[in-house]
MDAnalysis code that builds the backbone (N, CA, C; Angstrom):
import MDAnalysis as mda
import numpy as np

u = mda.Universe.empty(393, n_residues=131, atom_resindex=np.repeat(np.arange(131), 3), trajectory=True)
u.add_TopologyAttr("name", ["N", "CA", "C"] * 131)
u.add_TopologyAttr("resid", np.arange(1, 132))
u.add_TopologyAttr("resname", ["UNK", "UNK", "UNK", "UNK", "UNK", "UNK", "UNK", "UNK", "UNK", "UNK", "UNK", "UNK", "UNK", "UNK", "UNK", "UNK", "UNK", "UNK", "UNK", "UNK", "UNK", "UNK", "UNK", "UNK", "UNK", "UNK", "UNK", "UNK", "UNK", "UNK", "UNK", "UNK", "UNK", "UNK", "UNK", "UNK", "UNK", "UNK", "UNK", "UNK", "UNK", "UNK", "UNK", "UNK", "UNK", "UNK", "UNK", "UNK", "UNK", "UNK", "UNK", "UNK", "UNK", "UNK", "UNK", "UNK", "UNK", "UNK", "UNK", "UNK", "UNK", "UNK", "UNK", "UNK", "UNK", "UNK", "UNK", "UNK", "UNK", "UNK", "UNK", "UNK", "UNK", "UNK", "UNK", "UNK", "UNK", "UNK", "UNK", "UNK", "UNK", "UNK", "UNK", "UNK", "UNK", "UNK", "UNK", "UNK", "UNK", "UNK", "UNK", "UNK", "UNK", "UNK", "UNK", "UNK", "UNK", "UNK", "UNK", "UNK", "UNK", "UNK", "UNK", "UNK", "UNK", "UNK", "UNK", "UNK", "UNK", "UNK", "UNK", "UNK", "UNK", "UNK", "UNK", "UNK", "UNK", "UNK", "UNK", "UNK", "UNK", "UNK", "UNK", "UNK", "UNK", "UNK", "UNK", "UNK", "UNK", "UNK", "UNK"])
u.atoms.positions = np.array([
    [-33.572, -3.263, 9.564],
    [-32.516, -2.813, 8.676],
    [-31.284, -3.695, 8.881],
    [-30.350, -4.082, 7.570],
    [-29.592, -4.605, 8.193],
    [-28.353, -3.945, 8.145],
    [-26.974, -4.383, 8.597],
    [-25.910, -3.913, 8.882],
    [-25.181, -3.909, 7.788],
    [-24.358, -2.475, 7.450],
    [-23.664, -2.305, 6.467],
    [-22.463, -2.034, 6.827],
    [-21.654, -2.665, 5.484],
    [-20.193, -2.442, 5.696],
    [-19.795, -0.874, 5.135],
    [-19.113, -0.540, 5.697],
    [-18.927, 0.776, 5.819],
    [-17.535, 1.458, 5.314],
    [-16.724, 0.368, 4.799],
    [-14.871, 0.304, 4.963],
    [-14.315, -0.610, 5.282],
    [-13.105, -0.190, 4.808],
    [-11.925, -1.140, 5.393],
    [-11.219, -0.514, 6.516],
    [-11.234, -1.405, 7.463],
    [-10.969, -1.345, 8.720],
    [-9.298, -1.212, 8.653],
    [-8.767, -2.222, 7.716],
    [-7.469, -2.837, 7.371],
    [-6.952, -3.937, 6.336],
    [-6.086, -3.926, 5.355],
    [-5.914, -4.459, 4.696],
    [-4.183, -5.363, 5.006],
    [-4.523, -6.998, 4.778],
    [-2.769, -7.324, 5.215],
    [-2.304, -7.624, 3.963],
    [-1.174, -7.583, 4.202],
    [-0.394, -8.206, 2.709],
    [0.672, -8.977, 3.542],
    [1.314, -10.322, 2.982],
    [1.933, -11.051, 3.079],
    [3.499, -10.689, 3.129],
    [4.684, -11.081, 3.882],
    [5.943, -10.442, 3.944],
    [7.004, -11.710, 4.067],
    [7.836, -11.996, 3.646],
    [8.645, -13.107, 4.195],
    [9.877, -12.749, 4.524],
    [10.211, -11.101, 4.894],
    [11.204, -10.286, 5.656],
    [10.601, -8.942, 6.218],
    [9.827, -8.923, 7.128],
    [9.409, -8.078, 8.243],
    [10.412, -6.480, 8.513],
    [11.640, -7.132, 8.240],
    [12.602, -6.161, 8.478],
    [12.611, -4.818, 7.567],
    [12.797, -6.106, 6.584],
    [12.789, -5.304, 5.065],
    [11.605, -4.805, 4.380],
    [10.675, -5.012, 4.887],
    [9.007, -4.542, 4.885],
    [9.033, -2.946, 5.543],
    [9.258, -3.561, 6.750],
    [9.326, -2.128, 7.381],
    [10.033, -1.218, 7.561],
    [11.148, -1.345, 6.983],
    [12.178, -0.356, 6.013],
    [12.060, 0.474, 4.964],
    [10.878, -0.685, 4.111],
    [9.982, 0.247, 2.721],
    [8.859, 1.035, 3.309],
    [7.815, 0.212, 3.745],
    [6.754, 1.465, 3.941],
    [6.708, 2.285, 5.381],
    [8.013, 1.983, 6.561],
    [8.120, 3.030, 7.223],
    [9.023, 4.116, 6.401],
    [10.213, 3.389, 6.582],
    [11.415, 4.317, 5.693],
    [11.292, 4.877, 4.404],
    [10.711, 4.423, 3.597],
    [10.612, 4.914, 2.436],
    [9.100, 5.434, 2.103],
    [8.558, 4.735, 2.336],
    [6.752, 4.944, 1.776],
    [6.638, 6.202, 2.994],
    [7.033, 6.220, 4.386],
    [6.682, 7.296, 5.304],
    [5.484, 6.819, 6.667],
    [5.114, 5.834, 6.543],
    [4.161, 5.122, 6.638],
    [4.398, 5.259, 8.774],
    [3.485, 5.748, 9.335],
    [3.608, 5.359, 10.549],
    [3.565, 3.914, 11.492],
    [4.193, 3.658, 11.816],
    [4.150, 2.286, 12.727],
    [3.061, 2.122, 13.971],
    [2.642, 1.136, 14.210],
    [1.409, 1.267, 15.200],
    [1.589, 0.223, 16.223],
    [1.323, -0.231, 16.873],
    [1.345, -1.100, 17.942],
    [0.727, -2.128, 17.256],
    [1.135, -3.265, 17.971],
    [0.659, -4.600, 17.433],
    [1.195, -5.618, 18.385],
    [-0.513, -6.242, 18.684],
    [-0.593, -7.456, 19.485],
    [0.971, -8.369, 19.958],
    [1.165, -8.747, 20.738],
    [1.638, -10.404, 20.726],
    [0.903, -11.390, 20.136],
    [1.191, -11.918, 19.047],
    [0.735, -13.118, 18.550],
    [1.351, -14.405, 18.805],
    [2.217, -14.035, 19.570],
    [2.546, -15.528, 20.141],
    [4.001, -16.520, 19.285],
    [4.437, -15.056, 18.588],
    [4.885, -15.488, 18.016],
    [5.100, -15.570, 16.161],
    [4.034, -14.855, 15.782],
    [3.479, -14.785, 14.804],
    [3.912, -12.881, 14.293],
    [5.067, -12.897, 13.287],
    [5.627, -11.983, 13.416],
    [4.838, -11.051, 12.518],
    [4.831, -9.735, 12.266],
    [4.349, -8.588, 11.432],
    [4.372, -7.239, 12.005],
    [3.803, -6.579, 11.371],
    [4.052, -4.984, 11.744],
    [2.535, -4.292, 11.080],
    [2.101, -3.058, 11.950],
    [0.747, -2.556, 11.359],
    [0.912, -1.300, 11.083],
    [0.712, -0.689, 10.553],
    [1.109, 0.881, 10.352],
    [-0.600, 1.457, 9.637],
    [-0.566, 3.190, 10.504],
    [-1.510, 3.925, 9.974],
    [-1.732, 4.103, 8.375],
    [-2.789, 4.367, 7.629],
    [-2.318, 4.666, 6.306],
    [-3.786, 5.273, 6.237],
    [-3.464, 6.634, 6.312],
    [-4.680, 7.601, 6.164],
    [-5.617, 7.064, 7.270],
    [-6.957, 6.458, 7.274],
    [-8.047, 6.573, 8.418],
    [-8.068, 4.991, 8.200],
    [-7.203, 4.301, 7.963],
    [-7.083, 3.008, 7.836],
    [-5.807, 2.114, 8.313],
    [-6.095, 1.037, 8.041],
    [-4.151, 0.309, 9.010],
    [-4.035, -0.358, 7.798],
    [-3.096, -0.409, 7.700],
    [-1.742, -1.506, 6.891],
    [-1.161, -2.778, 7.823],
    [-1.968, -3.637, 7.353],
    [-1.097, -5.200, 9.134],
    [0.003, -5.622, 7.279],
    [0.887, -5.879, 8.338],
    [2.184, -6.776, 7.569],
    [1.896, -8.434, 8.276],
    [1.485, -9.324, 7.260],
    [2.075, -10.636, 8.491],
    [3.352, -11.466, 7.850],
    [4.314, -11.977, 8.696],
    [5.522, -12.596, 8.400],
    [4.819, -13.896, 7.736],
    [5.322, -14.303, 6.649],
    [5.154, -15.695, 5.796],
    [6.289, -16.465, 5.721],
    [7.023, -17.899, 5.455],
    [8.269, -18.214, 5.072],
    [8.094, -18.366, 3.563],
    [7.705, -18.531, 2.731],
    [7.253, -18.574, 1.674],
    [5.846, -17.412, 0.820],
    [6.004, -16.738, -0.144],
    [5.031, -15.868, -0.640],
    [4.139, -16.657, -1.192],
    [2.560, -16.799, -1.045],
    [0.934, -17.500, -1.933],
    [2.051, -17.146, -3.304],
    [1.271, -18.076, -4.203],
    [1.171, -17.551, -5.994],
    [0.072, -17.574, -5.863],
    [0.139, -16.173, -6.502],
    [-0.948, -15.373, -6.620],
    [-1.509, -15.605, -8.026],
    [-0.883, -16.735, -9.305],
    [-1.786, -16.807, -10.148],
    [-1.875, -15.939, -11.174],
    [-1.072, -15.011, -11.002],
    [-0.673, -13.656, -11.965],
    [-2.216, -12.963, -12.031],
    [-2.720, -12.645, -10.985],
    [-4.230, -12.334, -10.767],
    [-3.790, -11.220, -11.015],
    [-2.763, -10.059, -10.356],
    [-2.506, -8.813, -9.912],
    [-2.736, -8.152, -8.862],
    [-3.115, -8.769, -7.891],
    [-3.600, -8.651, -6.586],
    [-2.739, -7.154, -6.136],
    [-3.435, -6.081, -5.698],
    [-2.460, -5.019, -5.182],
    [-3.612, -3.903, -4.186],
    [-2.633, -3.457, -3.850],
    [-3.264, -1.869, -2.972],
    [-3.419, -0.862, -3.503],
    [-4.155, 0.007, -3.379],
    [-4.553, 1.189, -4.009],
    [-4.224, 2.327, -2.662],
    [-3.158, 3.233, -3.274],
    [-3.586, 4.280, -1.997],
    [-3.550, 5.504, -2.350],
    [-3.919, 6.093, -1.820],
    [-4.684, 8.081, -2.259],
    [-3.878, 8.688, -2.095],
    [-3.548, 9.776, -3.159],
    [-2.750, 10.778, -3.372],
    [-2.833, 11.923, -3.769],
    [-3.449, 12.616, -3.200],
    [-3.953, 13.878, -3.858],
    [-4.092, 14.313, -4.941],
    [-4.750, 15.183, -5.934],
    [-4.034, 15.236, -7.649],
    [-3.337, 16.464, -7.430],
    [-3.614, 17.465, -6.842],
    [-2.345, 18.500, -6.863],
    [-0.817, 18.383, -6.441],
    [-0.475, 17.419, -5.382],
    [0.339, 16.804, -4.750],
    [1.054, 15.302, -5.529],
    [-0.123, 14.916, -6.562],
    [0.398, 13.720, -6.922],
    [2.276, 13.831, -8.007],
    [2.754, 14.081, -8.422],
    [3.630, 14.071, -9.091],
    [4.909, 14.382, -7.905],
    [4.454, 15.725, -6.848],
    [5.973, 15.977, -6.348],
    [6.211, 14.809, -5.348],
    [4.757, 14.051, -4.728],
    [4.728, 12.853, -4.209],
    [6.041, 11.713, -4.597],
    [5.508, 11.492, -5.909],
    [6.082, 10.260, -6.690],
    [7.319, 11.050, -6.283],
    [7.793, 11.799, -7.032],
    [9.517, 12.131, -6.880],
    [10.113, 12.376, -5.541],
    [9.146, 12.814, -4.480],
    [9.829, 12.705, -3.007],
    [10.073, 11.269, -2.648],
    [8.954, 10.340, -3.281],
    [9.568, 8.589, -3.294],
    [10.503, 8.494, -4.342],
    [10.981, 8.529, -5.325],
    [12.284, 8.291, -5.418],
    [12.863, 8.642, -4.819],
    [12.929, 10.235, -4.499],
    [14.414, 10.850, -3.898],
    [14.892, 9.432, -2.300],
    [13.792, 8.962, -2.178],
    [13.992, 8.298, -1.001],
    [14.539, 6.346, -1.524],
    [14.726, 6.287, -2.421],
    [14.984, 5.269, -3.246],
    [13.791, 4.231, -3.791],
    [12.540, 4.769, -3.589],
    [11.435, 3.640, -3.932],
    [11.488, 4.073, -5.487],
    [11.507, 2.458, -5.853],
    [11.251, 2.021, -7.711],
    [10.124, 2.217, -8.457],
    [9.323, 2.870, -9.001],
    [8.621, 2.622, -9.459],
    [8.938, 1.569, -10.892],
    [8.200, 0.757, -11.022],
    [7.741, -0.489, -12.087],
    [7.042, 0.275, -13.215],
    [5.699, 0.841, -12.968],
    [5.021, 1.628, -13.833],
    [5.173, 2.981, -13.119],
    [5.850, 3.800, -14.267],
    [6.164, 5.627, -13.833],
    [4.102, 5.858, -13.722],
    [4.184, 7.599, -13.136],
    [3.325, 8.325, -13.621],
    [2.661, 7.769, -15.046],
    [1.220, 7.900, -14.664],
    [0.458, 7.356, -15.836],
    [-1.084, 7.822, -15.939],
    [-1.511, 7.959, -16.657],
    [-2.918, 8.592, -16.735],
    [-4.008, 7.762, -17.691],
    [-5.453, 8.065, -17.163],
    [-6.055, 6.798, -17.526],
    [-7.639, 7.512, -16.891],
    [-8.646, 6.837, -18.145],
    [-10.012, 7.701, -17.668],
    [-10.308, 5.932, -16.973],
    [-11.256, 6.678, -15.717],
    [-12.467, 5.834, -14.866],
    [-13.715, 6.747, -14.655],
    [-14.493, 5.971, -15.388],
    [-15.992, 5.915, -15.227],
    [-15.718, 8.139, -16.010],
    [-15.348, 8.223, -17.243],
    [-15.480, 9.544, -17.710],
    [-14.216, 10.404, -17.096],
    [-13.911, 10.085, -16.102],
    [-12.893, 11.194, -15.057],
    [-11.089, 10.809, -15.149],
    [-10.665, 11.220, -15.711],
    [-9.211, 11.403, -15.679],
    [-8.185, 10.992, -14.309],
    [-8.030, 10.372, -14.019],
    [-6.913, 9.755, -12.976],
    [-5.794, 9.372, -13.513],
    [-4.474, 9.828, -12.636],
    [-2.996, 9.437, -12.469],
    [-3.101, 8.336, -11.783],
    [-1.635, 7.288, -12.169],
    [-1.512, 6.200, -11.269],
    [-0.269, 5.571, -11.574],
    [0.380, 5.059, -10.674],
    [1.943, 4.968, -10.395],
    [2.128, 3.661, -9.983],
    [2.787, 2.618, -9.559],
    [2.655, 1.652, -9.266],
    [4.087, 1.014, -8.687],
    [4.555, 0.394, -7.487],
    [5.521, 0.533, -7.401],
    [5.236, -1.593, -6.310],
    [6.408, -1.860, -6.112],
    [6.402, -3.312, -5.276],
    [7.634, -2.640, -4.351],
    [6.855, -3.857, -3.109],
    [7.563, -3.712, -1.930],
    [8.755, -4.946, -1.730],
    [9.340, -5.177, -0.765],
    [10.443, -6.094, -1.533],
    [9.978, -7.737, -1.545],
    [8.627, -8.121, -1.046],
    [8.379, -9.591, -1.526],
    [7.575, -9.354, -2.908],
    [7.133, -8.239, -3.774],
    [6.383, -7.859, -4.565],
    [5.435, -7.618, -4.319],
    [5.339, -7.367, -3.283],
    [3.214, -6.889, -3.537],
    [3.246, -5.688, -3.885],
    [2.615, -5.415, -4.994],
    [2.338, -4.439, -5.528],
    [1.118, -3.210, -5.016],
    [1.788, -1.901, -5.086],
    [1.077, -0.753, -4.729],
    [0.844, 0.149, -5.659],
    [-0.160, 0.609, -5.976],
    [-1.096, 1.682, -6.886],
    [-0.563, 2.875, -6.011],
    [-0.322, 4.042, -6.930],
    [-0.459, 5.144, -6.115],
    [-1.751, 5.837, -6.762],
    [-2.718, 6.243, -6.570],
    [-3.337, 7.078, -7.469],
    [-4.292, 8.193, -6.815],
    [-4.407, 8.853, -7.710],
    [-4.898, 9.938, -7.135],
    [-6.953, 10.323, -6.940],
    [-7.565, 9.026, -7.646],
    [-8.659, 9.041, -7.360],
    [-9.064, 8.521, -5.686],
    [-9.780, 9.441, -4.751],
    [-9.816, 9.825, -3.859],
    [-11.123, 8.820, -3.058],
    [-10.877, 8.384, -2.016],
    [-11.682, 7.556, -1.030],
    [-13.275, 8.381, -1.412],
    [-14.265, 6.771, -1.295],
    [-15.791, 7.887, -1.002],
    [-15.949, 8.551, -0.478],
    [-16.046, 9.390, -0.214],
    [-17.222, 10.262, 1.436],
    [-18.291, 9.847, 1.913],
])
């Protein structure tokens, strides 16, 4: 048999102010902070995000991305999803695209969308991890 991938262990996204990274998704997004290596130099930050990590790594310059849309998706309950979004404003996060609704595969999903301050863009939505 062979070996299957099972998840994401962790997903990084690119930062070219660490500070100001971790101002949004500790301070604002809520996001727990986690320990992280010495790299020698090699700056970033990792934070919990549900049964998964969030690594930040420091860049001096952001990739072009090519207008691909490259972004994160993260889970939000659907009963919870709306007072969610507005407990992130009350905390000053922008949403780009408000509350929005949209069928996948027959099934009705919300989805919100907001950038962190180098732009990488985050999905909020409320369709829910496999089991």
């Amino acid at each position: 048999m062979t070996a299957q991938i099972a998840g994401y262990a962790h997903v990084n996204l690119c930062v070219t102010d660490p500070e100001a990274a971790r101002e949004f998704y500790e301070g604002k997004l809520g996001l727990e902070v986690l320990p992280r290596p010495d790299f020698g130099g090699f700056g970033g930050y990792w934070f919990r995000l549900g049964n998964s990590q969030l690594h930040l790594s420091h860049v001096k310059k952001m990739p072009d991305w090519n207008e691909a849309f490259p972004h994160l998706a993260v889970y939000i309950p659907t009963d919870e999803f709306e007072s969610t979004v507005e407990g992130l404003k009350s905390r000053g996060v922008e949403f780009f695209m408000d509350v929005r609704r949209r069928e996948d595969f027959g099934v009705g999903v919300k989805t919100a969308f907001v950038k962190d301050p180098d732009g990488n863009v985050i999905e909020m939505t409320d369709v829910p991890p496999f089991n």
